[in-house]
C-alpha positions, 0 to 999 in steps of 0.5 A, spaced: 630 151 506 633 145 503 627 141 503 624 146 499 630 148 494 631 141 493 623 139 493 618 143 491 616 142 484 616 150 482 622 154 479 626 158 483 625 164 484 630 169 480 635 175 483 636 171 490 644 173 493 649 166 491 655 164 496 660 168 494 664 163 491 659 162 486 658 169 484 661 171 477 661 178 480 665 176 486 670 169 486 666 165 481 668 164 474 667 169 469 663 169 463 665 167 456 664 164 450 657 161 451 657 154 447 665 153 450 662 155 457 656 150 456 661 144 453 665 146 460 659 145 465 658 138 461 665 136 463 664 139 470 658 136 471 660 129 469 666 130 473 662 132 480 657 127 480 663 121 478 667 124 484 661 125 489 662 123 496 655 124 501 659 122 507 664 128 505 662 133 501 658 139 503 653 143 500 655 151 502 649 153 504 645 146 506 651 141 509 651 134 509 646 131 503 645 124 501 646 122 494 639 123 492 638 129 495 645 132 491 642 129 485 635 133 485 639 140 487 643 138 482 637 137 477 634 143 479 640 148 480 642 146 472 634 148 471 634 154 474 640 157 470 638 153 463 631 157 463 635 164 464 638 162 457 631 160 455 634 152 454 
């Protein structure tokens, strides 16, 4: 499954269930002003890659990924949401 999500050159397909950390219905943050939200996922995200460690960090539904794997599931997680919002 990781393989595929991380590699295989197609979107993701829309409604699939997140973890429940992630999920903004659930334990994840909430929704707010859009361009504050999109400034905030900028920092986030450049904070997240200037601090990350394979050796011991842990995807919640994959486990252990390397450095390039962490990217491209990166890449293609921002992807998956940036086409809902039409970006």
């Amino acid at each position: 499954m990781r393989f595929v999500a991380a590699t295989v050159p197609m979107p993701w397909p829309r409604g699939v269930a997140t973890v429940a950390e992630a999920d903004q219905e659930k334990s994840g943050t909430q929704p707010g002003d859009f361009a504050e939200d999109v400034q905030k996922l900028r920092e986030v995200t450049e904070a997240f890659v200037s601090r990350l460690d394979p050796e011991t960090m842990r995807h919640p539904i994959f486990g252990r990924m390397s450095r390039a794997q962490w990217g491209r599931w990166g890449y293609r997680h921002i992807d998956h949401h940036a086409r809902q919002f039409g970006l």
